[in-house]
N, C-alpha and C positions, 0 to 999 in steps of 0.2 A: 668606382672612383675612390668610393674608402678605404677600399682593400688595396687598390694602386697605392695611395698614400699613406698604407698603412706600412705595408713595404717599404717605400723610400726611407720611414722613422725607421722602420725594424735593422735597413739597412748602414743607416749612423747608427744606430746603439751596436749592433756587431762591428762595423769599424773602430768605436770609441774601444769596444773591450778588446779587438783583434792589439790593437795600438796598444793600451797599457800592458797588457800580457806581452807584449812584445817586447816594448821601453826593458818591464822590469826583467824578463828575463834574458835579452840582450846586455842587460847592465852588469846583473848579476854575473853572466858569464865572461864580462871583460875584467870585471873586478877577480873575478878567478882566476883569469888567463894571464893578467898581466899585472895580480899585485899590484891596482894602482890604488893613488892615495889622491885628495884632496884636488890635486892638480889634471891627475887623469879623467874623474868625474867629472869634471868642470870640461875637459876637451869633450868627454862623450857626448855629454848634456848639449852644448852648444852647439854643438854639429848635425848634432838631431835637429835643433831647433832650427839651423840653417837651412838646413836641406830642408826640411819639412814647408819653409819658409819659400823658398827658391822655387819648390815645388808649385806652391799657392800663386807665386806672381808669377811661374811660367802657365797659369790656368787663365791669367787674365792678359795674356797679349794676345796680338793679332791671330797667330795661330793659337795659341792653348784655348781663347775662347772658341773658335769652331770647336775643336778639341770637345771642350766641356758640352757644347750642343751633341755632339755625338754620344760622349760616354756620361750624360745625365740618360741616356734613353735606355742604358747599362750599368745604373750603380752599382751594382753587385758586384759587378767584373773587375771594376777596382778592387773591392774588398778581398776578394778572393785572389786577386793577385797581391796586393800586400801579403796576405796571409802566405803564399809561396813564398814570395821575397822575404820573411822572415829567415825560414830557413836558409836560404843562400846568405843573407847577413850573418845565421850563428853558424855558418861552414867559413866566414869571410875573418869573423873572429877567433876562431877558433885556429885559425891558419895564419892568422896575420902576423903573429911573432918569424917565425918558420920563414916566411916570403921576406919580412926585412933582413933577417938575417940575424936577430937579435937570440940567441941562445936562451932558456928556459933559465939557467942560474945567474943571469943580467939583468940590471938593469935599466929598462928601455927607455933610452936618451929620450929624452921629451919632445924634439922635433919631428923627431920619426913615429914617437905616439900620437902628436896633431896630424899630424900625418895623415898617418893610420884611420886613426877615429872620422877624419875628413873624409876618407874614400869608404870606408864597409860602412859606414848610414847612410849614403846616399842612397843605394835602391829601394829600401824600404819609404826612408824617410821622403826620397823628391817624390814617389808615389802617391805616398800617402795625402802631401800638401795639396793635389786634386780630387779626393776624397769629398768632402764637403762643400767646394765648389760646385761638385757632379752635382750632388744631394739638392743642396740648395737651388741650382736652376730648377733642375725638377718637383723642386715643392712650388717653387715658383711659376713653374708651369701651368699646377696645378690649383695654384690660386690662393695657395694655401702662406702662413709667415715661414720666413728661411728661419728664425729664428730658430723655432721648433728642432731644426736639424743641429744644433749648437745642443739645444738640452738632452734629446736624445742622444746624442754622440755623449756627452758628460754622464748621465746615466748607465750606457755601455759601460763606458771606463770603471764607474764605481762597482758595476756588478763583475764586470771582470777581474778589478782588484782583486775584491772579497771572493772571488771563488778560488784567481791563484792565491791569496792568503789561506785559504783554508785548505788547500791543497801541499802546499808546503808546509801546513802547523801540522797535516796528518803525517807529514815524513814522504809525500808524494814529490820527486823529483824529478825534473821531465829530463834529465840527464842523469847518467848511473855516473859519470864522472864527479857530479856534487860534492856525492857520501865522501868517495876518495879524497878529493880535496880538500873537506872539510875536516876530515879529519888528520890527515896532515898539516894540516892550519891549526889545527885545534885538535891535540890530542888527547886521550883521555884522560 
């Protein structure tokens, strides 16, 4: 029983940290791809938080709750599919310019970056919004406060930061395209 519930925590603090390693380097990579400023972050950011959102209250309707009865019996399997659906979001950003049609030396009309930023977070993000719903039933299952799954998941996130921070301050970058762009951005 401890061990059960030792896994459901284990399994929010990998989601928290799958999720910020994701955020940040999803962000970072549209901040590369499309030179956005100010206004573009504000599209990403929201959209994340939509979906992610959308995600959450399609966990709590008639069907999402069955839904959640099933896949609390499988937290994992959420995790581990966000974690895929990562990469098809940085294949989705990374291609997004290209599909609207928007040329590499343009700059990308702002409707078509809402756009944008509206469709490549959705997989990641409406996934993710049942995430901690799973969790939670299942801690509740168990007898145990849902709360618990809120602090572990926050946990996750901080340990995830600090390891990609300290992965990026050693020059570790999980794209060989970075260095390139970075130093075209910033030369020496």
């Amino acid at each position: 029983s401890k061990l059960r519930s030792f896994s459901v925590l284990a399994c929010a603090a990998v989601f928290g940290a799958v999720a910020m390693v994701a955020q940040t380097l999803l962000l970072r990579r549209f901040l590369w791809r499309f030179e956005a400023a100010e206004t573009g972050v504000a599209f990403f950011l929201s959209s994340w938080l939509l979906w992610c959102g959308l995600g959450a209250a399609a966990s709590v309707s008639g069907v999402g709750r069955r839904a959640v009865v099933w896949l609390s019996r499988y937290p994992w399997l959420l995790t581990l599919f966000c974690a895929v659906l990562y990469f098809l979001q940085y294949a989705l950003i990374v291609n997004l310019r290209a599909w609207m049609g928007v040329p590499d030396y343009q700059a990308f009309p702002l409707p078509r970056l809402a756009a944008g930023c509206f469709l490549v977070n959705a997989p990641f993000c409406f996934t993710a919004g049942w995430v901690i719903p799973a969790v939670c039933r299942r801690l509740e299952e168990a007898g145990l406060e849902v709360s618990r799954a809120f602090a572990w998941e926050a946990f996750g996130a901080a340990a995830g930061g600090v390891g990609l921070l300290a992965l990026l301050l050693g020059g570790i970058a999980p794209d060989p395209r970075d260095h390139a762009e970075w130093r075209r951005a910033f030369p020496d």
